[in-house]
C-alpha positions as CSV (number, residue, x, y, z in Angstrom):
1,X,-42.2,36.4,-13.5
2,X,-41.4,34.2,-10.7
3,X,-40.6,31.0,-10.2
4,X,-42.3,28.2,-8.2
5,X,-39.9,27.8,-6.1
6,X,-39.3,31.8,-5.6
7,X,-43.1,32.2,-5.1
8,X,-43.0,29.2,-2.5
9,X,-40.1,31.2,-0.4
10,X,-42.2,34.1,-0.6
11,X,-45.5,32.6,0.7
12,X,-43.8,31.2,3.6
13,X,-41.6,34.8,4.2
14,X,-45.4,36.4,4.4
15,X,-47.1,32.9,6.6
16,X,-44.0,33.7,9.3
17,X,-44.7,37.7,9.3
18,X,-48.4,37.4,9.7
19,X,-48.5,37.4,13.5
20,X,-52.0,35.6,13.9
21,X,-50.8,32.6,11.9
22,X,-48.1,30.0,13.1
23,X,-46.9,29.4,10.3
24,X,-44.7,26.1,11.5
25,X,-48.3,24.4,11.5
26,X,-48.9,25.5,7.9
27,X,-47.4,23.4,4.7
28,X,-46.8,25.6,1.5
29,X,-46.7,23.3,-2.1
30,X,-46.7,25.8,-5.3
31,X,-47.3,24.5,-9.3
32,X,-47.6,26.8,-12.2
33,X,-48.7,29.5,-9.7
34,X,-50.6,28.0,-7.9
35,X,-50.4,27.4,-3.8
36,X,-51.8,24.6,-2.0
37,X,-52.2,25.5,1.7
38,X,-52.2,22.2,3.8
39,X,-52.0,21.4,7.7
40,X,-53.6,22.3,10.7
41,X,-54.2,25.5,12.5
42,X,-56.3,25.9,16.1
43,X,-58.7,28.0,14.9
44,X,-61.0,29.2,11.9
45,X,-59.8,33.0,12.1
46,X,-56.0,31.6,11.7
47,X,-57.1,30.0,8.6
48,X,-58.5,33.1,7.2
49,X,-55.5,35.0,8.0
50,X,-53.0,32.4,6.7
51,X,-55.4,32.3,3.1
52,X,-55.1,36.1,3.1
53,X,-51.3,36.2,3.8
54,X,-50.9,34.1,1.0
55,X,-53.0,36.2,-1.4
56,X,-50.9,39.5,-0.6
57,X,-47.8,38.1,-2.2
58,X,-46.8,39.7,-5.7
59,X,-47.5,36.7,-8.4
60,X,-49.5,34.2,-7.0
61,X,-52.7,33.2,-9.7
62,X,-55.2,30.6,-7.4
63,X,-54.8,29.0,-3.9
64,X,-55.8,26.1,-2.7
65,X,-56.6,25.2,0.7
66,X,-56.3,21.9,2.4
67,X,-55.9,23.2,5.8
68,X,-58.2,21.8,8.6
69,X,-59.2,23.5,11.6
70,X,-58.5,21.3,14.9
71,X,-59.8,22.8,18.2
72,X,-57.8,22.5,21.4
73,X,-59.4,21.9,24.7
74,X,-59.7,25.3,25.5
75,X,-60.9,26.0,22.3
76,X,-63.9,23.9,22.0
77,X,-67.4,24.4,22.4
78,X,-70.6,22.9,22.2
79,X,-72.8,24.4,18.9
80,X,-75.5,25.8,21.5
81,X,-72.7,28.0,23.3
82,X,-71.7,29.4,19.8
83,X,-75.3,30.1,18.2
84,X,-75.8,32.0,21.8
85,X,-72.1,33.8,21.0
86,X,-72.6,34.6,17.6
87,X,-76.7,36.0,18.3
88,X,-75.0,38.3,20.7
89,X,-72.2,39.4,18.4
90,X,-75.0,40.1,15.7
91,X,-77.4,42.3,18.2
92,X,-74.2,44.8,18.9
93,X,-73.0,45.1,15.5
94,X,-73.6,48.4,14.5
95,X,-73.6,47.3,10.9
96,X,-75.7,44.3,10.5
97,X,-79.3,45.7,10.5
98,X,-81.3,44.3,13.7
99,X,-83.3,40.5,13.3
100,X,-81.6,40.4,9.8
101,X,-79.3,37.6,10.1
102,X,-80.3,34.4,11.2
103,X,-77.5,31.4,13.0
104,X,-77.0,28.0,12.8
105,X,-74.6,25.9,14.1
106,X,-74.0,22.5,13.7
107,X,-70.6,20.4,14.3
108,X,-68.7,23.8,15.1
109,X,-69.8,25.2,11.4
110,X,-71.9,28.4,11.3
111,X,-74.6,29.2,8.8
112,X,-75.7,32.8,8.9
113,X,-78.9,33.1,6.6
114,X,-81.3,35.9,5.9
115,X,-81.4,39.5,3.9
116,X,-79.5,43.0,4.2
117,X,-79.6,45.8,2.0
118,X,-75.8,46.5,1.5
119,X,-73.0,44.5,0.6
120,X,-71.2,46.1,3.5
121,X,-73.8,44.9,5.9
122,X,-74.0,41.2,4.3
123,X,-69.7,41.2,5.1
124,X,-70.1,42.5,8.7
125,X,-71.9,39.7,10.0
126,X,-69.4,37.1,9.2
127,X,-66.5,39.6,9.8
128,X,-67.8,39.6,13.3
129,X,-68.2,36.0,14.1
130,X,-65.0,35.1,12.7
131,X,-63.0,35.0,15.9
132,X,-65.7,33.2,18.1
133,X,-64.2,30.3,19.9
134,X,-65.5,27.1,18.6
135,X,-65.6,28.1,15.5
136,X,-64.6,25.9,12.7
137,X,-65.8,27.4,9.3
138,X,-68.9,29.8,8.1
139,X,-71.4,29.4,5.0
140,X,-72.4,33.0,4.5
141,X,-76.2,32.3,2.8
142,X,-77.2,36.4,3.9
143,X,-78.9,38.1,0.4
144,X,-79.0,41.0,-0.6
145,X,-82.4,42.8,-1.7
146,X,-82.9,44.2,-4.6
147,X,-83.0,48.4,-4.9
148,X,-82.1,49.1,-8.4
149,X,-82.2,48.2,-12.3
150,X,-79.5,46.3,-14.2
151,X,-78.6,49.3,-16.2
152,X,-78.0,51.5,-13.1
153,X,-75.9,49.0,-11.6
154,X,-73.7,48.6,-14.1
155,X,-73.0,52.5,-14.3
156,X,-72.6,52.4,-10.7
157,X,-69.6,49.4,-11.2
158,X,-68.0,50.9,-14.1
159,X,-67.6,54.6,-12.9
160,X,-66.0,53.2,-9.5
161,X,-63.6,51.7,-11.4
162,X,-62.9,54.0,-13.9
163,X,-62.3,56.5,-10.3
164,X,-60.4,53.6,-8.4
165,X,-58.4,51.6,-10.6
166,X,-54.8,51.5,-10.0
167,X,-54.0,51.1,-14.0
168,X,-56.5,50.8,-17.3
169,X,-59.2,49.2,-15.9
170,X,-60.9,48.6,-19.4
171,X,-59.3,45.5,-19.3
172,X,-62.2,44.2,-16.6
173,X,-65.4,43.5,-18.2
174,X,-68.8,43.7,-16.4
175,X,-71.6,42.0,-17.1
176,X,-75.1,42.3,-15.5
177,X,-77.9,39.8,-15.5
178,X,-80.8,40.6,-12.9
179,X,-78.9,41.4,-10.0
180,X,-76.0,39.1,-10.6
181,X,-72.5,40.8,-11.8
182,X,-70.5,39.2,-13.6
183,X,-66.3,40.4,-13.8
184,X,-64.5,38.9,-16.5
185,X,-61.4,40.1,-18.2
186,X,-57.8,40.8,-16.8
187,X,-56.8,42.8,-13.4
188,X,-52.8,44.4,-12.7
189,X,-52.8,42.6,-9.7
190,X,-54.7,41.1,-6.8
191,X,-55.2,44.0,-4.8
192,X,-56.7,45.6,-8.2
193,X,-58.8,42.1,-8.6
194,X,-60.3,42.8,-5.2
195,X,-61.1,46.5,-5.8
196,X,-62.9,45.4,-8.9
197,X,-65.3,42.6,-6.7
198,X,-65.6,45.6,-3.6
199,X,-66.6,48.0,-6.4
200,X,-69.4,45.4,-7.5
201,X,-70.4,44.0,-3.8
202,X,-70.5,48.3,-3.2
203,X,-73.5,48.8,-5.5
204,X,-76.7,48.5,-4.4
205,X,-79.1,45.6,-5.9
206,X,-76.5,43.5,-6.3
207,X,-77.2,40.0,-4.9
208,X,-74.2,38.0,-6.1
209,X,-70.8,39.0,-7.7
210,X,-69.2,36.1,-10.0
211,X,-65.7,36.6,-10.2
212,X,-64.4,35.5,-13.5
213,X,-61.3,37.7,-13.7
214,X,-57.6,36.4,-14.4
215,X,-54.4,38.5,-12.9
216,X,-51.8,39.2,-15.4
217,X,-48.6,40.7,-14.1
């Protein structure tokens, strides 16, 4: 088990590696396993990247982040320039199902809005306006339709586990409630934590994942 101040050393080692993230701009605080991220980076996408760098080290339980996103000059743009961006991104995405998704903009934050059939599809859309300029968070509001019944989907979620797991995966639970999943229990890690929520977000009829699970090393 590591300590605080290990884990802290370790966040930071990962923050300078991750090439898209400078990390000088980026303040690391840990407490019982959990890491506050705090600062300022120059653009949404660095954000992303600097949560995710965090999540990939070995021990760390929650994160917190209390980073804000402050455009430079050549950064900014006015909320008409990105809705006309992000509309284009959405037409040429090969995976985001055409007139689906629907933008908003307003004060640099995107909304996308509107209804896929796949999991895959409903994660491509903000995948792909990530990196727009301008661009200072995204509330992903895209649904999912329903194609199946509860009792299909939760065969579905179990058996892709049971093939995928990188341990005993009976120690994550699933529950299903309409077309909401619910994951409960204990993962190995948090690579095995996010195959359990892909495996649920995979299955089709699902319309929101709840991610109840705990990591125990």
């Amino acid at each position: 088990m590591k300590t605080d101040a290990a884990l802290q050393l370790h966040v930071i080692a990962e923050l300078n590696w991750e090439p898209s993230v400078n990390a000088a701009n980026v303040g690391v605080e840990v407490k019982d396993g959990i890491v506050t991220l705090a600062g300022h980076v120059d653009t949404y996408a660095e954000k992303r990247d600097a949560e995710r760098a965090a999540q990939r080290v070995s021990g760390v339980k929650a994160i917190a982040v209390e980073m804000d996103v402050k455009l430079s000059g050549s950064n900014q743009r006015t909320d008409a320039h990105i809705a006309r961006s992000a509309t284009n991104v959405l037409e040429w995405a090969s995976s985001v199902p055409e007139d689906s998704v629907k933008v908003k903009v307003e004060g640099g934050w995107l909304t996308l809005s509107g209804e896929v059939e796949w999991a895959y599809q409903r994660q491509a859309a903000p995948d792909g306006v990530r990196h727009l300029m301008g661009v200072t968070g995204i509330s992903d509001q895209i649904l999912i339709k329903p194609k199946v019944s509860s009792a299909a989907v939760r065969t579905d979620i179990e058996a892709a586990l049971k093939r995928r797991a990188q341990k005993d995966s009976r120690q994550i639970s699933v529950s299903v409630e309409g077309h909401q999943v619910t994951l409960g229990g204990s993962a190995h890690s948090w690579s095995e934590k996010d195959l359990a929520t892909h495996s649920a977000w995979g299955t089709p009829g699902v319309r929101n994942v709840v991610d109840k699970m705990t990591v125990s090393y």
